[in-house]
Each structure stands twice: as structure tokens, then as C-alpha cells.
Jmol script that loads the backbone (N, CA, C; Angstrom):
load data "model"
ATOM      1  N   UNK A   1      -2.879 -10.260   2.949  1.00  0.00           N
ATOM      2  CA  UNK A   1      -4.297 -10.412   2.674  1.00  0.00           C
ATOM      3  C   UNK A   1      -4.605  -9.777   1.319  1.00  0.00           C
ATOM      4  N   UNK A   2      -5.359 -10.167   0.868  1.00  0.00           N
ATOM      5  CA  UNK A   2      -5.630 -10.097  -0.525  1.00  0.00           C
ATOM      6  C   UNK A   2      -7.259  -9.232  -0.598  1.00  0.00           C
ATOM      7  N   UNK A   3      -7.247  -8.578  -1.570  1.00  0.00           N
ATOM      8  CA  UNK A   3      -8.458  -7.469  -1.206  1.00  0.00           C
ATOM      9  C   UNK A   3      -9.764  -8.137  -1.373  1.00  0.00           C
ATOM     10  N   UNK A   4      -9.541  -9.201  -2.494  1.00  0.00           N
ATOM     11  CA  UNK A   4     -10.815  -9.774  -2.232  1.00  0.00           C
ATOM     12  C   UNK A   4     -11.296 -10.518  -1.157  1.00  0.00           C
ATOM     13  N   UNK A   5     -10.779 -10.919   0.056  1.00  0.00           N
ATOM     14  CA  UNK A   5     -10.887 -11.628   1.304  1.00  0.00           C
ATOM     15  C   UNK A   5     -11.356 -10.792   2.274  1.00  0.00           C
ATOM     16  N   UNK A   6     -11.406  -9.687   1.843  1.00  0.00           N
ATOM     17  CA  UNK A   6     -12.378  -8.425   2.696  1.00  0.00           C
ATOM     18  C   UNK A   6     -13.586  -8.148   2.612  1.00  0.00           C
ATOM     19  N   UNK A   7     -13.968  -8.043   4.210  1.00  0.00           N
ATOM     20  CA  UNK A   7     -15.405  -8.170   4.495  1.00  0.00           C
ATOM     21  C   UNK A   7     -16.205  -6.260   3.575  1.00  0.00           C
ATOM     22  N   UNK A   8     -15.531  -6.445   3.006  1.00  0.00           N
ATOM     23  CA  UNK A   8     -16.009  -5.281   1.579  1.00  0.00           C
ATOM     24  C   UNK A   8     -15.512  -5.047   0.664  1.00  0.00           C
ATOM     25  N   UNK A   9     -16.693  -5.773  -0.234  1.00  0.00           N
ATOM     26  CA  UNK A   9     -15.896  -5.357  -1.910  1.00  0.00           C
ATOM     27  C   UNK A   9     -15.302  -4.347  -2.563  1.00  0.00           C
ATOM     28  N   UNK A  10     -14.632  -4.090  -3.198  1.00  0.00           N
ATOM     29  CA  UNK A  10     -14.147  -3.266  -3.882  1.00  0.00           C
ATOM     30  C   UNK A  10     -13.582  -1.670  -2.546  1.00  0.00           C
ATOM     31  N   UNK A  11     -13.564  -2.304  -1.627  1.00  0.00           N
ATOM     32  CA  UNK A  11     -13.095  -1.333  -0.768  1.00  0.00           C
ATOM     33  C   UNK A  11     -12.158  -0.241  -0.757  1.00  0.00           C
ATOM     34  N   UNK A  12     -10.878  -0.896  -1.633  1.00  0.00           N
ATOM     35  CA  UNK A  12      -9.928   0.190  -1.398  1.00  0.00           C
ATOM     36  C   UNK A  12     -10.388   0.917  -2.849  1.00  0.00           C
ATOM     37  N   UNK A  13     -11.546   1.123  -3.515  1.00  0.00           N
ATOM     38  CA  UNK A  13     -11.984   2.233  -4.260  1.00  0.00           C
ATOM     39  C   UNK A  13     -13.490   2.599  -3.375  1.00  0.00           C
ATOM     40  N   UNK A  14     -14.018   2.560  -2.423  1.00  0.00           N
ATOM     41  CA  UNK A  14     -14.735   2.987  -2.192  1.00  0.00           C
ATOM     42  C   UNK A  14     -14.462   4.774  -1.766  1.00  0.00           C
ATOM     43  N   UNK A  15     -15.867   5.483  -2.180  1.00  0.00           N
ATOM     44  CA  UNK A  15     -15.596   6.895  -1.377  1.00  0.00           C
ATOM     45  C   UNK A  15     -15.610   6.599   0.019  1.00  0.00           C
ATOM     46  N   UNK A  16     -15.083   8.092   0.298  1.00  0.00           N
ATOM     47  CA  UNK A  16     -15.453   7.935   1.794  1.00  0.00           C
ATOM     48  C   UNK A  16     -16.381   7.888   3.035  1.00  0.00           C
ATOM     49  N   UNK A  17     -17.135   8.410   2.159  1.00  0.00           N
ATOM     50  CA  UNK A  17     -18.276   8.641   2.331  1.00  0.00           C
ATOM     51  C   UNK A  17     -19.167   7.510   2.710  1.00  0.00           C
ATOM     52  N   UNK A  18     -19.125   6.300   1.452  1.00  0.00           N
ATOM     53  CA  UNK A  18     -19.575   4.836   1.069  1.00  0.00           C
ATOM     54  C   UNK A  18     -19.021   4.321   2.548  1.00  0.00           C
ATOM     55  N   UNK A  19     -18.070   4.480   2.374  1.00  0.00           N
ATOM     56  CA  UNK A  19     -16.626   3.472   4.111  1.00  0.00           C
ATOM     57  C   UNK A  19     -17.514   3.904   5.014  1.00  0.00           C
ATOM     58  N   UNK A  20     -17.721   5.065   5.461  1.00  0.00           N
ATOM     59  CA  UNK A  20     -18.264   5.557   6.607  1.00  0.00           C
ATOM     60  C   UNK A  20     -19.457   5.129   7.019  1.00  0.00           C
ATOM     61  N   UNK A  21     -20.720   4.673   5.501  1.00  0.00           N
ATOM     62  CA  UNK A  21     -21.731   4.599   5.764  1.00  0.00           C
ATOM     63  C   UNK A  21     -21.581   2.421   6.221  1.00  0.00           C
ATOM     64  N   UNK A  22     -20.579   1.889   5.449  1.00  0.00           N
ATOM     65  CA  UNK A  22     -20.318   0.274   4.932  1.00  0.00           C
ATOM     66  C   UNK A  22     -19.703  -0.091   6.510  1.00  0.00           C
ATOM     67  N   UNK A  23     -19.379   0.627   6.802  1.00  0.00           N
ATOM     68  CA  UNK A  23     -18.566  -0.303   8.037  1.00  0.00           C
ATOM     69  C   UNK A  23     -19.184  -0.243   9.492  1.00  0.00           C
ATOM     70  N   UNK A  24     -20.133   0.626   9.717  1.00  0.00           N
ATOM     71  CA  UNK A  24     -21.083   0.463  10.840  1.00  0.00           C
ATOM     72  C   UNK A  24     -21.761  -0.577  10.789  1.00  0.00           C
ATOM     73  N   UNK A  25     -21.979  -1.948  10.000  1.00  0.00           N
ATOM     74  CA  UNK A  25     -22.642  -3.046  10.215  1.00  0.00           C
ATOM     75  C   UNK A  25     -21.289  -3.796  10.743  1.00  0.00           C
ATOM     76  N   UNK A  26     -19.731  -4.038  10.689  1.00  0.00           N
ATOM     77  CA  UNK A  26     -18.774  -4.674  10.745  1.00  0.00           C
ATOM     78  C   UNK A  26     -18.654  -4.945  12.323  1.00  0.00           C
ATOM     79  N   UNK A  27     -18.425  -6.258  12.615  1.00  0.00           N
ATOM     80  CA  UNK A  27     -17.764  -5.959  13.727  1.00  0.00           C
ATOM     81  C   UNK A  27     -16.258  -5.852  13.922  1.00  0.00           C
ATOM     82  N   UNK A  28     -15.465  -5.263  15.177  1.00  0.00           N
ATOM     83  CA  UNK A  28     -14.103  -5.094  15.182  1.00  0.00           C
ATOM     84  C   UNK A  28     -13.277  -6.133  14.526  1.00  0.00           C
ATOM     85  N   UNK A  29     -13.367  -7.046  14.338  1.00  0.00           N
ATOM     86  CA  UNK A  29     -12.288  -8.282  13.955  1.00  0.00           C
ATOM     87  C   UNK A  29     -12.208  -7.618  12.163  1.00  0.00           C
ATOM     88  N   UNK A  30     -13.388  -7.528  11.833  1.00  0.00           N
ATOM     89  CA  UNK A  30     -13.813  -6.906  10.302  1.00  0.00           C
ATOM     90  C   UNK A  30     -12.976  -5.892   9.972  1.00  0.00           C
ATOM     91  N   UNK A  31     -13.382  -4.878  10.907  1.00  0.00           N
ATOM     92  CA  UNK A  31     -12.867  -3.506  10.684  1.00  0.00           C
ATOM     93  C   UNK A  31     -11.158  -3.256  10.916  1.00  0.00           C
ATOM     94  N   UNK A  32     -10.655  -4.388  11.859  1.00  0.00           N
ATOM     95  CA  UNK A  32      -9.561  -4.443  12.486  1.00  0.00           C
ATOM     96  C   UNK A  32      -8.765  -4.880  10.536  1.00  0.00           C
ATOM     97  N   UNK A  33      -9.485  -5.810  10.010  1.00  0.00           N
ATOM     98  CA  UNK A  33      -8.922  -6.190   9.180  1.00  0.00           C
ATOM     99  C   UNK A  33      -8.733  -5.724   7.848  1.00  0.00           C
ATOM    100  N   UNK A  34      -9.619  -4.292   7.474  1.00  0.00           N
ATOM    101  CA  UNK A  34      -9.826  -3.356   6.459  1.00  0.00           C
ATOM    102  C   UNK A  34      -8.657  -2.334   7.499  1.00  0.00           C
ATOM    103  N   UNK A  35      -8.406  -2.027   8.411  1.00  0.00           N
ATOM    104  CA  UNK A  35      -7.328  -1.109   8.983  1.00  0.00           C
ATOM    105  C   UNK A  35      -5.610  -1.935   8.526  1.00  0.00           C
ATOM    106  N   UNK A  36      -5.243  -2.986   9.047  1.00  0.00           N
ATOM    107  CA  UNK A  36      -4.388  -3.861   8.318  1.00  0.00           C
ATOM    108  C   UNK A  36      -4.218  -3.526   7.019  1.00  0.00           C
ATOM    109  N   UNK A  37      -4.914  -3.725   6.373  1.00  0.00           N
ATOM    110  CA  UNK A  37      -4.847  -4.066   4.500  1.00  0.00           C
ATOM    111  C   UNK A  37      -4.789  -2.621   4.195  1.00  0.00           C
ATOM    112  N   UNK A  38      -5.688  -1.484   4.473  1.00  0.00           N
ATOM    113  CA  UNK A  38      -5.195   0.268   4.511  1.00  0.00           C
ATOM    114  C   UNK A  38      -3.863   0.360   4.951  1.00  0.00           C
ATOM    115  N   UNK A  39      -3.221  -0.054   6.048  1.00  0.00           N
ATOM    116  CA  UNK A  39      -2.369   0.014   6.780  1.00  0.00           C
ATOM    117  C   UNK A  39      -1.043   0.235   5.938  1.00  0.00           C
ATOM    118  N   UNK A  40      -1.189  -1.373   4.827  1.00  0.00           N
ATOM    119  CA  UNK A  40      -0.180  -2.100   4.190  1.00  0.00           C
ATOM    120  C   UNK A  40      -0.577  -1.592   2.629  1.00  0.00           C
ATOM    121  N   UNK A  41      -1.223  -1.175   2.335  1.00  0.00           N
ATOM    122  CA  UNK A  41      -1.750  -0.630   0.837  1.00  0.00           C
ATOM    123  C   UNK A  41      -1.975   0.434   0.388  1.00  0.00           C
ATOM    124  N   UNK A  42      -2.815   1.169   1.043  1.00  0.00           N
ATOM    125  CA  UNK A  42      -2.993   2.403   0.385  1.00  0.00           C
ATOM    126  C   UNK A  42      -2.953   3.466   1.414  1.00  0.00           C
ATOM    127  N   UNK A  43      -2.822   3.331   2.634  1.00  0.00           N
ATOM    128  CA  UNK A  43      -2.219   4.359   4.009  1.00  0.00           C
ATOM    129  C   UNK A  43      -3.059   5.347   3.874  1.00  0.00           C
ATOM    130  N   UNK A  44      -4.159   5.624   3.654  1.00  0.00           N
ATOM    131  CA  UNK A  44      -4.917   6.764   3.320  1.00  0.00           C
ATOM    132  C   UNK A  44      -4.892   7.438   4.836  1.00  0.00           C
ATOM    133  N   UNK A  45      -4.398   8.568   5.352  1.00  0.00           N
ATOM    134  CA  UNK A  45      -4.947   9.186   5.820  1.00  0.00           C
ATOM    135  C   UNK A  45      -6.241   8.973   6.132  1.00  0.00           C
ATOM    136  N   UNK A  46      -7.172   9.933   5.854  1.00  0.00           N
ATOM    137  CA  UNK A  46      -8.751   9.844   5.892  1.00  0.00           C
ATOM    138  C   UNK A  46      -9.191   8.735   5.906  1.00  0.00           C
ATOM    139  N   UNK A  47      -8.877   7.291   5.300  1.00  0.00           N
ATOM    140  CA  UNK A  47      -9.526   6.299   5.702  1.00  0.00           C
ATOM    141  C   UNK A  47      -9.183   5.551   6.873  1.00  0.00           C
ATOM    142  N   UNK A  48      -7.991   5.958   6.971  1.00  0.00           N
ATOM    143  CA  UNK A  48      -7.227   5.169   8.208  1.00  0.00           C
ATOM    144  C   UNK A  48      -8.012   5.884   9.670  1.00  0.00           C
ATOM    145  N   UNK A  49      -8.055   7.261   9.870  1.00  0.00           N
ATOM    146  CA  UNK A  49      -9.061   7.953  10.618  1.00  0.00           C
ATOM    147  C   UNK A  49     -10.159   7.284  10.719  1.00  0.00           C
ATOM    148  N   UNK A  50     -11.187   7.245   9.504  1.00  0.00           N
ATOM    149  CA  UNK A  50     -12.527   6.189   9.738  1.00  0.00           C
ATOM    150  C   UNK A  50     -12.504   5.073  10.267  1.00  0.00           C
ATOM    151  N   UNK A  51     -11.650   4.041   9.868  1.00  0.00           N
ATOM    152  CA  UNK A  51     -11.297   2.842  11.060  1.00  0.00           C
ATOM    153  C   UNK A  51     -10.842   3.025  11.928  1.00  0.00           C
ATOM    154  N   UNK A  52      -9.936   3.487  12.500  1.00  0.00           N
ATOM    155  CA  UNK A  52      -9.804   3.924  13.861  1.00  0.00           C
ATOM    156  C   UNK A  52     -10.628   4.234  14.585  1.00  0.00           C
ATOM    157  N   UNK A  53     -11.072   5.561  14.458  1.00  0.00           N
ATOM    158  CA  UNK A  53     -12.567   6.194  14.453  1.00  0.00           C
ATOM    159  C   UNK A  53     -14.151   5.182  15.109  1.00  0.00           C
ATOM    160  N   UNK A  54     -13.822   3.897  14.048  1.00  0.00           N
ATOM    161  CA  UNK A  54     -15.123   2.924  14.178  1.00  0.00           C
ATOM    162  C   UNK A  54     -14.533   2.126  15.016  1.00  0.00           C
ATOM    163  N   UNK A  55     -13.485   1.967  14.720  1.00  0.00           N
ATOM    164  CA  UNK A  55     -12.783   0.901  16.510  1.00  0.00           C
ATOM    165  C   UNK A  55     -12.817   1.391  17.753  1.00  0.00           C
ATOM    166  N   UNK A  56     -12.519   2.770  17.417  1.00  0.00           N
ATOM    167  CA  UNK A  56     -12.581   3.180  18.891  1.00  0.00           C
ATOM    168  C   UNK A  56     -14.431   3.315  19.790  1.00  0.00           C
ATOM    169  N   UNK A  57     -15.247   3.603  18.609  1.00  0.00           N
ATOM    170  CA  UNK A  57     -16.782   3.250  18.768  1.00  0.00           C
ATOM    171  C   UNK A  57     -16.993   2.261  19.558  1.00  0.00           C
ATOM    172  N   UNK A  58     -16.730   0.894  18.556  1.00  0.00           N
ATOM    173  CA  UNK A  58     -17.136   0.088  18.829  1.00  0.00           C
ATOM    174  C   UNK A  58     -16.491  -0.790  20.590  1.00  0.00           C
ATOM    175  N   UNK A  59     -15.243  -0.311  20.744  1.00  0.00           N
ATOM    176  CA  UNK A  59     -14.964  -0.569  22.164  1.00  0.00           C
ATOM    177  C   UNK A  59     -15.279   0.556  23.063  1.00  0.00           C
ATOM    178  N   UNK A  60     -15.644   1.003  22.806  1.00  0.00           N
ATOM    179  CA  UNK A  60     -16.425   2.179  23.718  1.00  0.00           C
ATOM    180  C   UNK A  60     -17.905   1.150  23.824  1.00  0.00           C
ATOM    181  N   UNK A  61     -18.539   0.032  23.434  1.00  0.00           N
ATOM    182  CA  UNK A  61     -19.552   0.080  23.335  1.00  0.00           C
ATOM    183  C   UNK A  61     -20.946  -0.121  22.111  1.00  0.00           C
ATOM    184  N   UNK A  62     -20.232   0.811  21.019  1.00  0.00           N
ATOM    185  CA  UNK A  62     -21.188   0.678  20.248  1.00  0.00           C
ATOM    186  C   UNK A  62     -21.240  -0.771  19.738  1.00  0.00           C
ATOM    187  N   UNK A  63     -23.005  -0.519  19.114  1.00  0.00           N
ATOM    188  CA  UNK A  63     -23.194  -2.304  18.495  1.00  0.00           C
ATOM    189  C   UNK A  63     -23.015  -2.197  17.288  1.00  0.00           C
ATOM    190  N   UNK A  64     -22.489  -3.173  16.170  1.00  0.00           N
ATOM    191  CA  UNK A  64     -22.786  -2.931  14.327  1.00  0.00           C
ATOM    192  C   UNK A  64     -24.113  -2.746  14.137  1.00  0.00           C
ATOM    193  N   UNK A  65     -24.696  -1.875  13.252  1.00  0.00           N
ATOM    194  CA  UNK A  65     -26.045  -1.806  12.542  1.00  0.00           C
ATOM    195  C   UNK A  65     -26.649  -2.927  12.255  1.00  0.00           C
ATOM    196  N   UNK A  66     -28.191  -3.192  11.528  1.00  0.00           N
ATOM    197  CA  UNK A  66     -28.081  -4.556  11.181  1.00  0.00           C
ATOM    198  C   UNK A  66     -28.127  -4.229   9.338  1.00  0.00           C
ATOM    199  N   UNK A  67     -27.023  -3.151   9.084  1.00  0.00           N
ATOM    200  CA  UNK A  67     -27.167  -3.272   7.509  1.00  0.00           C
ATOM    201  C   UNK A  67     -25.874  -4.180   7.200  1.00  0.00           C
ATOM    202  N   UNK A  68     -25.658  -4.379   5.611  1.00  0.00           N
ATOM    203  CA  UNK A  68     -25.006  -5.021   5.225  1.00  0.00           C
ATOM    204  C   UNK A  68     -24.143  -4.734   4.147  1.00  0.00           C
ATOM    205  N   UNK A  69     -22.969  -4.939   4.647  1.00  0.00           N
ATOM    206  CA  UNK A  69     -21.464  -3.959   4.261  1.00  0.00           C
ATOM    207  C   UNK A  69     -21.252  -4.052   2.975  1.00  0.00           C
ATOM    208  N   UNK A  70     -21.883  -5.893   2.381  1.00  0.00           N
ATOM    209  CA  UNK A  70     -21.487  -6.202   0.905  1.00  0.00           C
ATOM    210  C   UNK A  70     -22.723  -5.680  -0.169  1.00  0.00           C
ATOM    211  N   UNK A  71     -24.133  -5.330   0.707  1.00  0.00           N
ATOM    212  CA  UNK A  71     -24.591  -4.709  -0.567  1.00  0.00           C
ATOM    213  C   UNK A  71     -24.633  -3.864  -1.755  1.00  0.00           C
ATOM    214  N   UNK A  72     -25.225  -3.874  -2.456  1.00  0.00           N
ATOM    215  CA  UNK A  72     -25.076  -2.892  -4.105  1.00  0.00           C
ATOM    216  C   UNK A  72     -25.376  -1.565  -3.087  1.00  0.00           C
ATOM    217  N   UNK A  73     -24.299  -0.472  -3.786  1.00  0.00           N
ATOM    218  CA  UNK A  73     -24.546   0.706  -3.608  1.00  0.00           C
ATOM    219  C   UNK A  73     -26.202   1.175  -3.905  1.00  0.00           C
ATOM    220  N   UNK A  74     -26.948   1.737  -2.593  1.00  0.00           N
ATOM    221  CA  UNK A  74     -28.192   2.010  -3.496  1.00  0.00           C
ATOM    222  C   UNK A  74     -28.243   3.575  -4.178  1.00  0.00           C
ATOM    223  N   UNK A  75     -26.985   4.398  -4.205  1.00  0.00           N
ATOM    224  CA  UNK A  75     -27.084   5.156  -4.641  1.00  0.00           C
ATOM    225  C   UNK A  75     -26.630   4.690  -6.814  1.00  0.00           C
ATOM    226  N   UNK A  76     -25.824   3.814  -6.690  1.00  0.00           N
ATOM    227  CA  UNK A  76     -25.434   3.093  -8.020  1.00  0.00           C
ATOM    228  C   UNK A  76     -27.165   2.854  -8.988  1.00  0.00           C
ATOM    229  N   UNK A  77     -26.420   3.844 -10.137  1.00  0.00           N
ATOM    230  CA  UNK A  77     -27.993   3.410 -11.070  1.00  0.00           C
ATOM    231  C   UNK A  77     -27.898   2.141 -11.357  1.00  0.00           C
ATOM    232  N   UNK A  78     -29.345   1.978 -11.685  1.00  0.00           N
ATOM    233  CA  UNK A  78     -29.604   0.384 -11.595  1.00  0.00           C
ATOM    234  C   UNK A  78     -28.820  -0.262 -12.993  1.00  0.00           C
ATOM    235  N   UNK A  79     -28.934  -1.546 -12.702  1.00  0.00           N
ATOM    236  CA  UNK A  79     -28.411  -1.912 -14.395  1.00  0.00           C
ATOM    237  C   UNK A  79     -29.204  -2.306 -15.410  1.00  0.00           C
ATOM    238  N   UNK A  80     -28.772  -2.244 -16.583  1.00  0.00           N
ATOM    239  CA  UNK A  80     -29.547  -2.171 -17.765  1.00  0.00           C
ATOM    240  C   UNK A  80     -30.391  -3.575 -17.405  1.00  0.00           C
ATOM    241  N   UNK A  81     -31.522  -3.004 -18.326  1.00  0.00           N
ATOM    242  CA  UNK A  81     -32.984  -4.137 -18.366  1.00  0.00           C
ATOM    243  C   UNK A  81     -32.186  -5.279 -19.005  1.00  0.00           C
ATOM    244  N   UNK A  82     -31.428  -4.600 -20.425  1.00  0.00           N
ATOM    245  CA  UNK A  82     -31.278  -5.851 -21.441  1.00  0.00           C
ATOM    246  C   UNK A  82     -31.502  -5.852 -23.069  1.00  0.00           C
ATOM    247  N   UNK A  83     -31.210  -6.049 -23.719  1.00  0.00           N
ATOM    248  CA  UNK A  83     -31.616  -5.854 -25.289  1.00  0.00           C
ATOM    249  C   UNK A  83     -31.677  -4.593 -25.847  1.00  0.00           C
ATOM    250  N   UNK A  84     -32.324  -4.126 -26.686  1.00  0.00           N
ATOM    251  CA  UNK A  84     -32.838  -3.002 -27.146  1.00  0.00           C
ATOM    252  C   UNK A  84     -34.184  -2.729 -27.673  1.00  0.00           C
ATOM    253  N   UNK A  85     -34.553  -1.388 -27.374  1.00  0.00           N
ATOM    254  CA  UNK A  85     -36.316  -1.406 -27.654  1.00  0.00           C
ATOM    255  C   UNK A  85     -36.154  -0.875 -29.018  1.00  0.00           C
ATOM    256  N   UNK A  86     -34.813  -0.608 -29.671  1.00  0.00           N
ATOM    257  CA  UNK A  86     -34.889  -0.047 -31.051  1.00  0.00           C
ATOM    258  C   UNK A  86     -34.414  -1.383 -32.286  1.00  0.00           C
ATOM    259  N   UNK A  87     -35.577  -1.282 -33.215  1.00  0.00           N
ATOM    260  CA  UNK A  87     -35.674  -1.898 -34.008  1.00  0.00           C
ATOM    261  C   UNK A  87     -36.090  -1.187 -35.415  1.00  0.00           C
ATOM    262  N   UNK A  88     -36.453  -1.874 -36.578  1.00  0.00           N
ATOM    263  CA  UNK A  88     -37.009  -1.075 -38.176  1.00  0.00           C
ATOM    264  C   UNK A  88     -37.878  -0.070 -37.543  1.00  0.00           C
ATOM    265  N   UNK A  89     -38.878  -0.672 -36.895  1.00  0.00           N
ATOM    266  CA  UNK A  89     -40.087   0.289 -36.636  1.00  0.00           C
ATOM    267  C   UNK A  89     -39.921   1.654 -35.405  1.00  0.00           C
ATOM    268  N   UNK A  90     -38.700   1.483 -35.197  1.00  0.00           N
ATOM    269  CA  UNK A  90     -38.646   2.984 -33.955  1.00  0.00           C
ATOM    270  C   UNK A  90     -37.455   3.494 -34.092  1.00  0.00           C
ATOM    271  N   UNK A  91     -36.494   2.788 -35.303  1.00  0.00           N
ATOM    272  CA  UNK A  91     -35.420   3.334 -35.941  1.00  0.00           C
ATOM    273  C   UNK A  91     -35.498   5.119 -36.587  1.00  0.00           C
ATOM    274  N   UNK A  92     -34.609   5.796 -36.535  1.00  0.00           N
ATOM    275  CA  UNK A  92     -34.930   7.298 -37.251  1.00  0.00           C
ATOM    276  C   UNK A  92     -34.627   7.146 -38.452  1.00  0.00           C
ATOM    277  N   UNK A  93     -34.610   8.428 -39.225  1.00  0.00           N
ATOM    278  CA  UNK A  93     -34.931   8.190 -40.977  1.00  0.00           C
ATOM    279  C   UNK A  93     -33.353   8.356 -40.974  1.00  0.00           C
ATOM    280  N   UNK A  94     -32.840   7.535 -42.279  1.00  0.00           N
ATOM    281  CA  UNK A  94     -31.648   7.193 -42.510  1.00  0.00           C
ATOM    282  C   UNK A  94     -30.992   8.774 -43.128  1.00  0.00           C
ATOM    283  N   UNK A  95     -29.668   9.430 -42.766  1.00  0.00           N
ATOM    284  CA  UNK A  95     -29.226  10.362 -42.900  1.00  0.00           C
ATOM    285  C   UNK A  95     -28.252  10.782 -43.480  1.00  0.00           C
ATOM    286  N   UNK A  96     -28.385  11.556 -44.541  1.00  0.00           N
ATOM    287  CA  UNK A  96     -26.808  11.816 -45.592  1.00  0.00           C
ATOM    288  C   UNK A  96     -26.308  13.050 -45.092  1.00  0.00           C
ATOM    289  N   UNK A  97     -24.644  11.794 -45.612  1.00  0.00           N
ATOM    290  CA  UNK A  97     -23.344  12.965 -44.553  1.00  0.00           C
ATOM    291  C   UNK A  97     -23.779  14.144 -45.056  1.00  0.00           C
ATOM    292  N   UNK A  98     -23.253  15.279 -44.369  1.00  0.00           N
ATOM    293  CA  UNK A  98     -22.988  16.703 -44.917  1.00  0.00           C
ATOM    294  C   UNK A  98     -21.678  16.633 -46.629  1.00  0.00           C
ATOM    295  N   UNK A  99     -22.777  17.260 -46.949  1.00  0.00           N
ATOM    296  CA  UNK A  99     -21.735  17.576 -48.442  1.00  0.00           C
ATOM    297  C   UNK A  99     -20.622  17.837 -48.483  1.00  0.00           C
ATOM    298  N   UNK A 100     -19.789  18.873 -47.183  1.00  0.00           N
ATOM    299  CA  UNK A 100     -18.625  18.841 -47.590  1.00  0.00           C
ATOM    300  C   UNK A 100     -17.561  18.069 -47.250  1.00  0.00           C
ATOM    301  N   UNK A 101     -18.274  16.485 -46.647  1.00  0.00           N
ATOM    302  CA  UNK A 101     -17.073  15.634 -46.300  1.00  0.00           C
ATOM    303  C   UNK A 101     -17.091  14.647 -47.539  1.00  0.00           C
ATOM    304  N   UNK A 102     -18.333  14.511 -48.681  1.00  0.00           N
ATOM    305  CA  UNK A 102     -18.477  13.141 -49.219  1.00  0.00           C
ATOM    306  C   UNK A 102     -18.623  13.555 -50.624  1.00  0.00           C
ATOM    307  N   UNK A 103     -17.245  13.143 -51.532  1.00  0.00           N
ATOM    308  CA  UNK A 103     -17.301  13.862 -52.731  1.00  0.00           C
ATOM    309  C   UNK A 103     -18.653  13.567 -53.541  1.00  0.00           C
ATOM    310  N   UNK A 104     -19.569  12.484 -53.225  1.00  0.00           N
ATOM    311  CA  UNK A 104     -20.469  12.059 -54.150  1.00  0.00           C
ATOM    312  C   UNK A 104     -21.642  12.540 -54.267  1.00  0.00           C
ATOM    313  N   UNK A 105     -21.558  13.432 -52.993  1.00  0.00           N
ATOM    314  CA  UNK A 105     -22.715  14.855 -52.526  1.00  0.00           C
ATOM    315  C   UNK A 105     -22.702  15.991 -52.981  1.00  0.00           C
ATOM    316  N   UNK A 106     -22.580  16.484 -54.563  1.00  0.00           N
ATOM    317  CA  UNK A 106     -22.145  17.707 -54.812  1.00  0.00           C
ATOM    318  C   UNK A 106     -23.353  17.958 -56.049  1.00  0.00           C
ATOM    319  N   UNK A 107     -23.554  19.500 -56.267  1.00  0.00           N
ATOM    320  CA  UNK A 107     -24.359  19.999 -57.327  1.00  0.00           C
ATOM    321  C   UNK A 107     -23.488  20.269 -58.041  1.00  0.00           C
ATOM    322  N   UNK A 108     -23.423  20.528 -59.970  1.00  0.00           N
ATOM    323  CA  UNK A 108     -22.992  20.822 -60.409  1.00  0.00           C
ATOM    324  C   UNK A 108     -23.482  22.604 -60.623  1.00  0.00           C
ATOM    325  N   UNK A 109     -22.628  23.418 -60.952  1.00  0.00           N
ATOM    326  CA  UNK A 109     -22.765  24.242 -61.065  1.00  0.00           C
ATOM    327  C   UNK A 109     -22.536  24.683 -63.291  1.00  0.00           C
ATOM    328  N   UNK A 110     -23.352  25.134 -63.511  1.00  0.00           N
ATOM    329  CA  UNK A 110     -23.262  25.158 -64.956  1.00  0.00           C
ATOM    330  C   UNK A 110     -23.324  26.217 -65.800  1.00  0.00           C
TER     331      UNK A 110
END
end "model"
wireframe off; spacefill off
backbone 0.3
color backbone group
């Protein structure tokens, strides 16, 4: 299985934190299938615990949330508007190097 065929993006970089909160909407077949691909890839300890963990939940009973596993992090700052608000008129005043990098910056001494 290929990581993008998982019912969560970018998963095997998610924190753990993110996993813990992303996979309470999954149901077992989901979660069964992010345990597989951990299993065969990156064996994490600690994540392998969290799926387990949510399998064993969920056959005990529990139901998935009704959130949704593939949304944008809402802790992720938002993304840029677009363009720039700097132009001539909100540009700063143009600035000469320091003298002692630019031979053409020098006083004569006389």
C-alpha cells in the first residue's frame, strides 16, 4: 500500500498528538489499514500503540466521531492571502552599505 491510499494524508509525518486526535473519526477497516502500512514502514512504537489502542476502542464498542481525518490541521497557520501590500509608496528609504564593506564609501582624509 502506498501512503497516499491512506485514509490520512501525510500520515506517516503526522505528530502524535495530530494521530490521536485524526483517527477517532476512522472506522476499524481505516485504522486496521494505517496499523498495516506502520506495521511495514515506519514500526513506530508509539504509533503502533495508538492504533492498537483505537482498535481495541472501537471493538469494545466505541463509535468514530463525526470529525474528519483528511481535514487541514486547524492548528496549521493559515495560508498566505497572496501578492504583496508592498509597493513605491510603502517601500522604506533606499539604504547605503556600511563603509567598511564598499570601497566607493570612503572620506578622504587630508
Amino acid at each position: 500500500m502506498d501512503s497516499s491510499e491512506l485514509p490520512i494524508p501525510d500520515f506517516d509525518h503526522l505528530p502524535l498528538g495530530d494521530l490521536t486526535t485524526r483517527i477517532r473519526s476512522l472506522e476499524a477497516p481505516q485504522v486496521d489499514a494505517l496499523l498495516a502500512f506502520e506495521e511495514e514502514h515506519g514500526n513506530r512504537a508509539p504509533v503502533v500503540q495508538v492504533l492498537r489502542s483505537r482498535l481495541d476502542q472501537l471493538a469494545a464498542g466505541s463509535e468514530p466521531s463525526g470529525g474528519d481525518a483528511t481535514a487541514e490541521d486547524p492548528l496549521a497557520p493559515p495560508a498566505p492571502a497572496g501578492g504583496s501590500a508592498v509597493d513605491p509608496s510603502t517601500q522604506g528609504p533606499k539604504m547605503n552599505p556600511p563603509s567598511h564593506g564598499d570601497p566607493t564609501n570612503f572620506t578622504r582624509r587630508g
